[in-house]
N, C-alpha and C positions, 0 to 999 in steps of 0.2 A: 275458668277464667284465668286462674294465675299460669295455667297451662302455655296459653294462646300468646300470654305477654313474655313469656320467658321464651318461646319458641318465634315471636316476631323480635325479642331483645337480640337474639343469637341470630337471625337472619340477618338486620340489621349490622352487626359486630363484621359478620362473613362478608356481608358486601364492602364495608368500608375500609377493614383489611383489604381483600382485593382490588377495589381502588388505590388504597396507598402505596402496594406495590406492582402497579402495573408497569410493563415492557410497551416500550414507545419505539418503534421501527422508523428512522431518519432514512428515508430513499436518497441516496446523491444525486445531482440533478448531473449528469453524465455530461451534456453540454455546456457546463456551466464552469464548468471545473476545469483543471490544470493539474497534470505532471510535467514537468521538466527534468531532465536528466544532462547531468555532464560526466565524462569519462575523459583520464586525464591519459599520458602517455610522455616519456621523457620529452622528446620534443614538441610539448602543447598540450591541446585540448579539444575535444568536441563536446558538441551541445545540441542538443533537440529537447521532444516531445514524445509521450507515451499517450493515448488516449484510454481514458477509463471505460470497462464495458459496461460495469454493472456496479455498484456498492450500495452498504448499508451501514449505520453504524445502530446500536440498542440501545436504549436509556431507559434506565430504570432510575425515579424520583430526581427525574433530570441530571443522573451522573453515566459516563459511560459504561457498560458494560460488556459490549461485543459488538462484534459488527464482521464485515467480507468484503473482499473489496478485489473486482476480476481485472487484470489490465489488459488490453488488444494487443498484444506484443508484434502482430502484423503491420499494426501504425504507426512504428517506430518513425520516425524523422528525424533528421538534420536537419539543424535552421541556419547550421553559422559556415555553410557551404552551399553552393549552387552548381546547376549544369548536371555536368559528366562526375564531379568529382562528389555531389551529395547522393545521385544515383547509386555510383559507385561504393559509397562507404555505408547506404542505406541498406544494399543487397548485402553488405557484406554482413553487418548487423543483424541481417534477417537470416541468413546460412545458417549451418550446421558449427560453423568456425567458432560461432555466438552463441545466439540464441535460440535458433532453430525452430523458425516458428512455423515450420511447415508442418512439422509433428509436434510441433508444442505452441499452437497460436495465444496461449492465453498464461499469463502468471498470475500464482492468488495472495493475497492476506487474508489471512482469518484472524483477529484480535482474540486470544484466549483469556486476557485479564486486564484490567486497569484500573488505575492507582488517581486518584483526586493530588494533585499537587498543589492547590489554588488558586486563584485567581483565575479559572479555565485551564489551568495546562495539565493534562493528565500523563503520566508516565504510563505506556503500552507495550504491552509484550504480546507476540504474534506469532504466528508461524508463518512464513514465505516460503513458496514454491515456484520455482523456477525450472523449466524441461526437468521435471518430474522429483525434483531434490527436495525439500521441505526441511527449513533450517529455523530454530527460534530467532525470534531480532526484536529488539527493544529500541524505543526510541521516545520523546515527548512530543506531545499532538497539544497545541493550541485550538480551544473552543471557543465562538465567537459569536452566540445567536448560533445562524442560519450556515454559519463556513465553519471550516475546520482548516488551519496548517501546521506542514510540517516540512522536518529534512529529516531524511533517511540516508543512513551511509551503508551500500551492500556492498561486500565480499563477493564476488561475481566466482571467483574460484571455486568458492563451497557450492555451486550449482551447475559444475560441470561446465562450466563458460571461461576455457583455457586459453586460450587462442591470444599469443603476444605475454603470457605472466610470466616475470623473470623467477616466480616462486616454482614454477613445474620446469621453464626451458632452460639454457646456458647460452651464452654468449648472445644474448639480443642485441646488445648495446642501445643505440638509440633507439630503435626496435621496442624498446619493453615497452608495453601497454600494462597501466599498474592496476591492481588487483580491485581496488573501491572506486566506484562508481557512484554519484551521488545522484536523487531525488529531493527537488523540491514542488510538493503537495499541496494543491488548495483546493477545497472540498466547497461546493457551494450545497443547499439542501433546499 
């Protein structure tokens, strides 16, 4: 008898542990969501769209833990040009010059850690990959319920995306296209 209760005491214990630290898989709702991207250049600025392919973020005991996150780099857009000249600057984006998405359609995040800040904002460290480069990058992610946002600042240079940097060429002049590129992220779930 005292057998049965101490081996249903210890089943009981195991399940309840395992409840406590279960892994909760967040699907991004792909649709739902928004990247935005601006890339500046001495004279101005461009701005578009990145569409998300796939993501996830982990949570364990409702804090993040990890997550992945694919972006269609095929779907690049421009939004703050029309005609010939968003055509024009969208193939250019999609080239080799850039991004090269013919042999590289997709960029990833993978979240290797994160940090509780409060309030919902967590401090995240990740690895980005971009036409095949894989660089650490840190940044703060707002949690919100069902969304998630953020800005991310990338170094397009550590990923092989030269094209216009006064950091590799000389004499661009007005010409230079500058090295950081911004993302702003809003994750629906």
């Amino acid at each position: 008898m005292k057998n049965r209760f101490l081996k249903g005491g210890i089943a009981i214990v195991m399940v309840l542990t395992t409840l406590a630290f279960t892994n909760t898989k967040k699907e991004v709702d792909v649709d739902a969501s928004t990247i935005k991207w601006k890339g500046e250049k001495v004279t101005g600025s461009h701005y578009g769209n990145i569409q998300l392919e796939s993501g996830h973020i982990m949570m364990e005991d409702d804090k993040i833990v990890g997550g992945e996150f694919v972006m269609d780099m095929s779907s690049i857009e421009v939004t703050d040009l029309s005609g010939e000249n968003k055509a024009k600057l969208e193939g250019h984006l999609k080239s080799d010059d850039f991004f090269g998405v013919e042999n590289h359609p997709t960029a990833k995040l993978v979240i290797t850690s994160a940090a509780s800040k409060g309030n919902g904002v967590y401090g995240i460290v990740g690895d980005l990959t971009i036409k095949n480069e894989t660089h650490p990058i840190t940044f703060d992610l707002k949690m919100n319920g069902n969304k998630a946002t953020t800005e991310v600042t990338i170094d397009r240079s550590k990923y092989n995306v030269r094209y216009g940097s006064g950091s590799f060429f000389d004499n661009l002049g007005d010409k230079t296209i500058y090295d950081n590129f911004e993302l702003e992220v809003d994750l629906k779930f």
